[in-house]
C-alpha positions, 0 to 999 in steps of 0.5 A: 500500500502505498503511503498518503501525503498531504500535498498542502496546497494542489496547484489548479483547485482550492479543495483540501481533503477534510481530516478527521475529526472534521464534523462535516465528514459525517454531515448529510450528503444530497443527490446531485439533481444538475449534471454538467460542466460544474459536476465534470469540474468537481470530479476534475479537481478531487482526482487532482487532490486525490493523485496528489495525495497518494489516493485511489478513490475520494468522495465529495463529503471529503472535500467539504462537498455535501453532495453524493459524489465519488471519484476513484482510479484502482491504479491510483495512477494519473498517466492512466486516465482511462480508469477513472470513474466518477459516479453520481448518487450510486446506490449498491443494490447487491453484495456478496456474501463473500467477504475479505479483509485487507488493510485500508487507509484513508485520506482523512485519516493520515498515518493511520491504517487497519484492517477492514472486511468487506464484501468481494463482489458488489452491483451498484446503480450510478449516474454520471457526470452527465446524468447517464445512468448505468448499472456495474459490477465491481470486484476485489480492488475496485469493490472495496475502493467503491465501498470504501469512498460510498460509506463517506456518502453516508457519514459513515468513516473507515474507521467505523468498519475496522475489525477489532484488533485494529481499532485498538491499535489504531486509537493513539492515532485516532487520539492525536487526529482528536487532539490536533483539530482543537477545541471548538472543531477547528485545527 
């Protein structure tokens, strides 16, 4: 796994990834409902901050953005382009019942890495950039990045799915991300 770096600032955007335990990581996120140019540079921008930070995946919540958005690339790769995916208002309408465990990390949470099950195999409903809808199947690597990035949809952070062991140790980190963002919600 390849380690995450915060960049500071990403030349070409002003969205900075939201560190836990930033409340607006757990806000509700709205459905798109206009698709266009707007949706097309949003998704531009967060894979500019998702590459620069190492990243394979980032959902709008984490930019600051309330709305049901999700970008990702498995190879974590900009040179490969043609593997990005931008998905509006997905929704998994069927899992597996096989599951593995890997370790995930997550942009919000820098240093920080354990060990998370999920299910091998899921079918999702999207729409695009445009307002296309589309049926898919993701499995394995792209399964769980889907996962990953569709549970900050809905307010719901990695660190919540961490299988025991790792939660514990986990928790000095966790304690300084808590320290660090100071009293009142701001760093």
């Amino acid at each position: 796994m390849v380690e995450e770096v915060d960049p500071g600032e990403v030349e070409g955007t002003d969205l900075r990834v939201l560190k836990y335990p930033d409340p607006r990581l757990r806000g509700a996120n709205a459905e798109i409902t206009e698709f266009g140019p707007e949706v097309a540079a949003l998704a531009k921008d967060m894979f500019k901050v998702m590459y620069a930070m190492n990243g394979v995946g980032l959902a709008a919540p984490q930019v600051g953005v309330n709305q049901r958005l999700m970008v990702f690339n498995p190879q974590g790769d900009r040179l490969k382009w043609l593997n990005e995916v931008i998905l509006c208002n997905p929704v998994i309408v069927e899992k597996s019942g096989k599951t593995d465990i890997m370790e995930e990390g997550c942009l919000s949470f820098p240093g920080m890495a354990g060990d998370v099950e999920r299910s091998l195999t899921i079918k999702v409903t999207f729409q695009n950039a445009k307002g296309k809808k589309f049926t898919k199947k993701f499995r394995d690597w792209e399964a769980r990045i889907f996962q990953h990035e569709y549970d900050h949809l809905d307010g719901v952070l990695y660190m919540d799915r961490l299988v025991p062991e790792s939660k514990q140790k986990v928790q000095p980190v966790l304690d300084k991300l808590v320290s660090d963002f100071g009293p009142g919600g701001a760093l």
